[in-house]
C-alpha positions, 0 to 999 in steps of 0.5 A, spaced: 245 394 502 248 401 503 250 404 510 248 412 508 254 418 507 261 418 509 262 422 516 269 425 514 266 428 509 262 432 514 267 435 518 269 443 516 263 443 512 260 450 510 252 451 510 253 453 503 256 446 501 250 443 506 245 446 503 248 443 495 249 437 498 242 436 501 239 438 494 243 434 490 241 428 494 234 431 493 234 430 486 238 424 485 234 420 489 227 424 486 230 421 480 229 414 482 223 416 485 220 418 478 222 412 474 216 410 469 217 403 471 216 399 478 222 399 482 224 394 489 229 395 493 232 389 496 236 390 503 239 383 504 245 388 509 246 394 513 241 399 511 243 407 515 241 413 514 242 415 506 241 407 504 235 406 508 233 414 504 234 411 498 230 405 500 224 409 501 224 412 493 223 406 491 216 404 489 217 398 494 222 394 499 224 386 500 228 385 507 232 379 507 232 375 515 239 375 514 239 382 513 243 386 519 240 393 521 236 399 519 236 405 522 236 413 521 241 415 526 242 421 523 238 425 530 244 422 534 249 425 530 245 432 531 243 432 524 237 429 521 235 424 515 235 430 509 235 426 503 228 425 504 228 420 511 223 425 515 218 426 509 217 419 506 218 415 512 211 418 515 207 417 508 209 410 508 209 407 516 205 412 519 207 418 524 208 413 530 213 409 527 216 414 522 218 420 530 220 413 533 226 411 528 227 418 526 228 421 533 226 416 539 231 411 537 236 415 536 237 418 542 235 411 546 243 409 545 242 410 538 238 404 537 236 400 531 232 395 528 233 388 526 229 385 520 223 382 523 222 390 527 223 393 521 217 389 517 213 389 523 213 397 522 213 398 514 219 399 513 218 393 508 213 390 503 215 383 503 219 378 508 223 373 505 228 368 508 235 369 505 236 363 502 231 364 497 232 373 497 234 374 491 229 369 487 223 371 491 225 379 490 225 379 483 219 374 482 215 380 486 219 386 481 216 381 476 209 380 479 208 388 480 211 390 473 205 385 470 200 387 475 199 381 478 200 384 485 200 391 487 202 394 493 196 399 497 197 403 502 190 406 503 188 403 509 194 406 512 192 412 517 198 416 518 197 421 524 195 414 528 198 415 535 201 422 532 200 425 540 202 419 544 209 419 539 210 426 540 210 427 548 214 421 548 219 423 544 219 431 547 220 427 553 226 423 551 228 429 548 228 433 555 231 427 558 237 425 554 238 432 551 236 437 557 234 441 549 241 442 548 241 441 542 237 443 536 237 437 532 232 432 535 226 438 535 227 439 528 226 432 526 220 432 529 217 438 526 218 436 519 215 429 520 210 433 523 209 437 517 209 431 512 204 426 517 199 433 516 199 433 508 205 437 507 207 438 501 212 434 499 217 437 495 216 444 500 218 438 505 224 437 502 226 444 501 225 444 509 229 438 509 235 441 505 235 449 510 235 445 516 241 440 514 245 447 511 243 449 519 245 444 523 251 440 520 255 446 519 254 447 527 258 445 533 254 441 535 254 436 528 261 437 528 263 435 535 258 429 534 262 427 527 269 428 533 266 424 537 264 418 532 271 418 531 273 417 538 270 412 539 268 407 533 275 409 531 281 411 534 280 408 540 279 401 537 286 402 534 289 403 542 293 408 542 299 407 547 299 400 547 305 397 547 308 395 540 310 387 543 305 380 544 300 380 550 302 375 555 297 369 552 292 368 559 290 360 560 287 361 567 284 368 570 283 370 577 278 376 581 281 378 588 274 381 591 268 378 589 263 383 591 259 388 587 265 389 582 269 384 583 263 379 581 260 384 575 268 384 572 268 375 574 262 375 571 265 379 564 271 376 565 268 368 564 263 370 557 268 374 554 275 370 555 271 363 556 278 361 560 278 357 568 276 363 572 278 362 579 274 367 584 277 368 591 274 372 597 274 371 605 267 371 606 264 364 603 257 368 604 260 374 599 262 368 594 255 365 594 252 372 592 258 372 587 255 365 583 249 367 583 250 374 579 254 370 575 250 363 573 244 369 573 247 373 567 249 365 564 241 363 565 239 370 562 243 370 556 240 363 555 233 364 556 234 370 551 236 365 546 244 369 545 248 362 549 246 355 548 244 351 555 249 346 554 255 353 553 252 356 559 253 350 563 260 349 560 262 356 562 259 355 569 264 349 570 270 353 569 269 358 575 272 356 582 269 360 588 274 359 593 277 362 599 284 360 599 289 363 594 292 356 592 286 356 588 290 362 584 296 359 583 297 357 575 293 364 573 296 368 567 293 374 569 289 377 576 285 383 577 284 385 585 277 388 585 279 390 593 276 396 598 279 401 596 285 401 602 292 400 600 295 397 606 289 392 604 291 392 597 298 390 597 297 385 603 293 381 597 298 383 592 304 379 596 299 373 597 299 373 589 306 374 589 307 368 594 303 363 588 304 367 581 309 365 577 315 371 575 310 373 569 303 373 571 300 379 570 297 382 577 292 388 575 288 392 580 281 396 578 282 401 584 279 408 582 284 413 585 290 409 588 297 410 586 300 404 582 306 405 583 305 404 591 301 398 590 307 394 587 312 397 589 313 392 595 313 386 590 319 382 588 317 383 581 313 391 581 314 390 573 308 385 572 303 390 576 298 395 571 292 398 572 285 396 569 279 400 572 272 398 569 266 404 570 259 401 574 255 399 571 261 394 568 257 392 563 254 398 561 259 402 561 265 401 555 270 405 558 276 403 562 282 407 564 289 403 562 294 405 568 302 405 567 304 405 574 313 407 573 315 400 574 311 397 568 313 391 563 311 393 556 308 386 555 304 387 563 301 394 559 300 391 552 296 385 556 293 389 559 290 393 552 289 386 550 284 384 556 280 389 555 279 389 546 277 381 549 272 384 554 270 389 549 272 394 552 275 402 549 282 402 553 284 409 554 291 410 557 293 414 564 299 415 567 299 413 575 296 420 577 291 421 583 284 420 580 286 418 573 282 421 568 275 421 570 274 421 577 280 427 576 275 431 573 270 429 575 271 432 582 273 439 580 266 439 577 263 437 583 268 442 586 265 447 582 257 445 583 259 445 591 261 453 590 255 455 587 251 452 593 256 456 597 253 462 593 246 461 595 244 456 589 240 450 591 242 443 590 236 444 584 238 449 581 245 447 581 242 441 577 238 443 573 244 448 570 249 444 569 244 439 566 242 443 560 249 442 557 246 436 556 249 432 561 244 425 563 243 428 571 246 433 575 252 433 579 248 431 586 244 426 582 250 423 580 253 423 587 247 419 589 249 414 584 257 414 586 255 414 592 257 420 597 263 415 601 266 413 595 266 419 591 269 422 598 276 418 599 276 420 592 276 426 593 280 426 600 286 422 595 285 427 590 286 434 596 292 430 599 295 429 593 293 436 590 291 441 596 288 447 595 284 446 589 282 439 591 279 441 598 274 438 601 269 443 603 266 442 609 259 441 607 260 435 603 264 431 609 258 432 613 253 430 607 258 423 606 258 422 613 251 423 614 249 416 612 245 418 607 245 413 601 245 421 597 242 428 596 234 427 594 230 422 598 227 420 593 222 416 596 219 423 599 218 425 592 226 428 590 226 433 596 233 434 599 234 431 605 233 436 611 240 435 615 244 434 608 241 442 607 243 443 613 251 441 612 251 447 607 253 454 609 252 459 604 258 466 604 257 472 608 254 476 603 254 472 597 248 472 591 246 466 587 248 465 581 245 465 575 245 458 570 250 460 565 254 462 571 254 456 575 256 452 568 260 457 567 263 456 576 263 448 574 266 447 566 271 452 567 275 447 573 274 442 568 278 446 564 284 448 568 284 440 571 285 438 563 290 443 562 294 442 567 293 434 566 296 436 559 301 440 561 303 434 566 302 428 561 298 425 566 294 423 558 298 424 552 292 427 548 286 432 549 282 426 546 283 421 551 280 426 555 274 426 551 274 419 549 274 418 557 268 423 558 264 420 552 265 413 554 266 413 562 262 420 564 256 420 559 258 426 556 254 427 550 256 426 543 254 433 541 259 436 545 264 432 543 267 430 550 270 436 554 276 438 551 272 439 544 266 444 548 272 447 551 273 449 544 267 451 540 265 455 545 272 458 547 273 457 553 279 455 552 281 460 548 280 465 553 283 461 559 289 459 555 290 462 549 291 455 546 285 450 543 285 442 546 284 439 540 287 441 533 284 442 526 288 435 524 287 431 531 278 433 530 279 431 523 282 424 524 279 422 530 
């Protein structure tokens, strides 16, 4: 069918262009409408955004099973459906499905609907399987072109469930965008305004000034950047070594705790190869079966894997203690505490089993490569490869290219994880990488404004409204205040002063506290780690955009001097990691584009991260 308009043709675009460009579409699209014969649009495909528009002005659907998707993923781009998507959708499935495709889905991870959801909601006169679509969609053109069959719409109450939609998605709204940008809102006004009996050429009026409002500003322009990152550029690997990957026959897991057994697990579904999980603790491994047959049995009872393939797949992992077991292995992933002593005695035992062109891969989150390998008879075979937890919700991993690196290590690297279906961004072998770098100088910053007076709430709820999915110390809940701690203590020894670990936050790791808020006490901080903070001499809270502004500007120092270093090659690795590893939202475009649009980089450099050419093709 059709999957709506191309996005390249949006970047740079003026309101004037906007606003001609949702009235031409208008008119066209009335056209069809207008038309004195009965029309049926037959969706036997992907159906998005404009496709799906032009659907709604024909008189009636036929949906295929084979079909795809059908969605309006406008919203996700800080847009909306402009060519007719936010009146007609109220008027022909209801209020209740019309806010929940247009605004809801968008913002649940850009959601979409198969065939069968989609007919269930309206979107669809008729059902029809796909070997017969064709014939049986023309049969009905022919039945409603003779009268023999109609389509009636009276029963339908459009503002059925109109509240109970409504506080959903304001809810989802808040949630997922803390109202930083507009575009959310706007959709829901105008389905709104058309589920009440507005006027349906007003509407489209309305739908025209708000796409000349909102695609034109930053918040469209970086979601179309962001797109670009990462459904395009990022799938191209760049940094990726120009020579074969290493073919892999025989996988291994050194470490099969919580990671090590979500890697394995990934690992087994993707590469479908014998999979050898090693560990020294055979209470450990027994968990580590249970995750992964756990997963197997879950994909089977949701109808994605045969049985018969996940017993296959189980048969191919060993679980063992010894590394004998690992002998053969084409390529091997250490998934060990963070300890380079440790780390490197695991190394040496592979050596004694590997052969010369095995691939050994670490998933350390801060350690240095180079050291890690640098005892090894063959250091050029070691690469970094460092998943984000949850690995199977996360898409980002960070590529390491430690200084000894073989171009076909590194390119096997790029290869596993295009097979694990994962978005490779490649980073020198600096202390923190690319997130947890950045990541700690923001921490740095939210800490500075406890110092100031702020509580860890306010600071929360500050940084929040760019639109971020938690506040810092939420976050630090999530990492895990011992983890993000020897983060932070590689990144001062390595850096000193601007990473310096302030004394508050020791205390609040050491404390034993699994993170800031009880959350069984309704969110409240815990007393001892309020405690553990010392507010300055003197000092005055900040004000919201100022505590942004404490925590926004040490990101940008960090990406500079990471630039500047060559620790990333482009500012849209930057970005690319952020959006995919840090949840940053699409309508900032990752980092280095806000640091952009809203001039701080022009302020503190003199200079933008992201070139006009580099933001327009991706």
């Amino acid at each position: 069918f059709a999957v709506g308009a191309d996005l390249k043709s949006f970047t740079g675009i003026d309101e004037a262009t906007a606003l001609q460009a949702g009235k031409l579409g208008h008119d066209v699209f009335a056209r069809l409408q207008a038309l004195p014969f009965p029309t049926v649009a037959a969706i036997n495909g992907a159906c998005m955004g404009g496709g799906l528009e032009i659907a709604l002005h024909c008189d009636a659907r036929t949906l295929s099973t084979g079909a795809q998707v059908l969605a309006f993923p406008e919203v996700f781009l800080s847009i909306l459906p402009a060519w007719g998507g936010t009146q007609l959708a109220p008027r022909i499935v209801g209020v209740k499905d019309a806010i929940e495709t247009i605004v809801i889905n968008p913002l649940n991870t850009n959601r979409t609907m198969r065939p069968k959801e989609a007919f269930e909601r309206g979107y669809a006169d008729r059902f029809y399987d796909s070997a017969t679509f064709l014939d049986d969609s023309v049969a009905f053109l022919e039945r409603l072109i003779s009268g023999e069959e109609t389509i009636d719409r009276s029963s339908l109450d459009v503002m059925e469930g109109f509240e109970e939609a409504r506080n959903n998605a304001l809810g989802m709204i808040e949630g997922k965008t803390a109202g930083a940008t507009p575009a959310p809102g706007r959709a829901l006004e105008l389905i709104e305004f058309a589920a009440r009996g507005g006027d349906l050429a007003e509407g489209r009026v309305k739908e025209q000034e708000a796409l000349a409002e909102l695609l034109p500003a930053r918040h469209a322009q970086a979601s179309v950047y962001s797109f670009n990152l990462t459904q395009q550029r990022v799938k191209k690997q760049p940094g990726k070594p120009d020579v074969p990957a290493r073919r892999i026959r025989k996988a291994a897991i050194i470490g099969a705790g919580l990671m090590g057994a979500q890697i394995g697990s990934l690992h087994l579904e993707r590469l479908e190869v014998p999979l050898v999980m090693k560990d020294i603790d055979e209470g450990v491994l027994e968990r580590c079966r249970e995750h992964i047959e756990g997963e197997l049995d879950k994909r089977v009872a949701k109808g994605r894997m045969k049985p018969g393939k996940a017993a296959f797949l189980k048969g191919l992992v060993t679980y063992t203690t010894s590394y004998d077991d690992v002998a053969g292995a084409d390529w091997v992933l250490e998934a060990v505490l963070e300890r380079m002593d440790l780390k490197q005695a695991v190394f040496a035992e592979l050596e004694e089993v590997l052969d010369e062109a095995a691939v050994i891969a670490t998933n350390t989150s801060s350690l240095s490569v180079t050291e890690m390998g640098s005892k090894l008879a063959h250091p050029e075979r070691v690469v970094g490869l460092h998943f984000f937890n949850p690995i199977a919700v996360l898409p980002l991993v960070e590529v390491i290219r430690p200084e000894q690196v073989a171009d076909e290590a590194l390119s096997t690297a790029f290869d596993v994880a295009k097979k694990l279906k994962k978005s490779a961004v490649l980073c020198e072998d600096a202390p923190g990488f690319i997130f947890n770098r950045l990541l700690m100088r923001f921490f740095g910053g939210a800490i500075a404004a406890l110092r100031r007076g702020n509580s860890f709430q306010e600071i929360d709820d500050a940084i929040r409204r760019l639109g971020l999915p938690m506040g810092p110390f939420v976050l630090l809940g999530l990492v895990g205040p011992q983890v993000a701690l020897h983060t932070a203590e590689t990144l001062e020894e390595a850096f000193g002063e601007r990473f310096a670990v302030d004394p508050a936050f020791r205390e609040m790791a050491s404390s034993g506290r699994p993170g800031i808020y009880d959350w069984d006490a309704g969110g409240e901080v815990y007393p001892d780690v309020a405690a553990a903070v010392e507010v300055e001499e003197g000092a005055a809270p900040l004000e919201p955009e100022e505590i942004r502004a404490l925590a926004v500007e040490a990101v940008a120092d960090e990406a500079r001097r990471m630039l500047d270093d060559g620790v990333v090659a482009d500012a849209r690795d930057i970005d690319t990691a952020m959006l995919l590893g840090g949840g940053w939202p699409f309508f900032n475009g990752g980092i280095c584009l806000y640091l952009d649009q809203t001039g701080v980089s022009q302020r503190l450099f003199g200079r933008p991260f992201v070139t006009a050419e580099d933001h327009g093709h991706g």
